[in-house]
Steps between C-alpha positions, in 0.01 A plus 500: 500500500627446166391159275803478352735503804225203670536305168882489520467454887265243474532324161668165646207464717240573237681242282481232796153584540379455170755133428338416805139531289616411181802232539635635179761752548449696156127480546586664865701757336240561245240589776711715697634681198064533411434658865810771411337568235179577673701656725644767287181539302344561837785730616290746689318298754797394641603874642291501772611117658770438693703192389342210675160586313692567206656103566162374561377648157757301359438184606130515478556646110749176456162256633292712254686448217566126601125482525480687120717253351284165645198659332647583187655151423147364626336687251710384234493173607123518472508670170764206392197252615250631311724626185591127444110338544333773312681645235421405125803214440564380167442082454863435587466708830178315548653163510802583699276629767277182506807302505682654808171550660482071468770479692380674845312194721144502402387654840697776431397507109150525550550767749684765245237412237207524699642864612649637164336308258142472645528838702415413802625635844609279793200456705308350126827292438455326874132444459591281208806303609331524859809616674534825703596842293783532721633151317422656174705809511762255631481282280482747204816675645718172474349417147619878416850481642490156282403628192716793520831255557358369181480826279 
């Protein structure tokens, strides 16, 4: 079976599939548009399936990517995380980080010092506040989504 005539046969579905993932419609069309790429780049493998395995490659290439894409913006948010606690600021960037940093509640405060100021992970953070690490990672995830709203 050919890839290209499953693609056309089966793009409306693949496009369903992968809003049905994303909830963003150009996001969906983004990943489906990836897997034909992968597609045609893998061009070969697909002689020797008949069109049903040839749909399931499809759909399992969309989740892939899907799954590619969460990772990705993880890592840069991660990279964002540390970029803005560790990198050599001038004075001026020095204050304006203390001064949005005082306005997150102290709970959450002490948290996002405690991890990228003093270094520590989540399990040394809880021994100190005496809360569970679970709490801490929450609690550092809602002072991030804070600060970033901020900056």
């Amino acid at each position: 079976m050919n890839i290209y005539i499953v693609y056309e046969k089966y793009h409306n579905d693949f496009l369903a599939f992968a809003k049905s993932i994303v909830k963003d419609y150009n996001e969906a069309f983004d990943l489906v548009q990836d897997a034909y790429v992968a597609a045609l780049e893998r061009e070969e493998m697909f002689k020797f399936m008949n069109e049903y395995q040839i749909k399931g490659w499809f759909f399992t290439t969309i989740k892939n990517k899907n799954i590619d894409n969460i990772r990705k913006r993880s890592r840069l948010d991660y990279q964002w995380e540390v970029d803005i606690f560790t990198k050599e600021d001038s004075f001026e960037e020095k204050v304006v980080m203390e001064s949005i940093l005082e306005k997150l509640p102290e709970d959450l405060r002490n948290v996002v010092v405690l991890r990228y100021k003093m270094n520590l992970n989540s399990t040394e953070i809880g021994e100190k506040l005496n809360i569970p690490p679970s709490t801490v990672r929450s609690q550092l995830s809602k002072a991030l989504k804070i600060l970033k709203d901020y900056i």
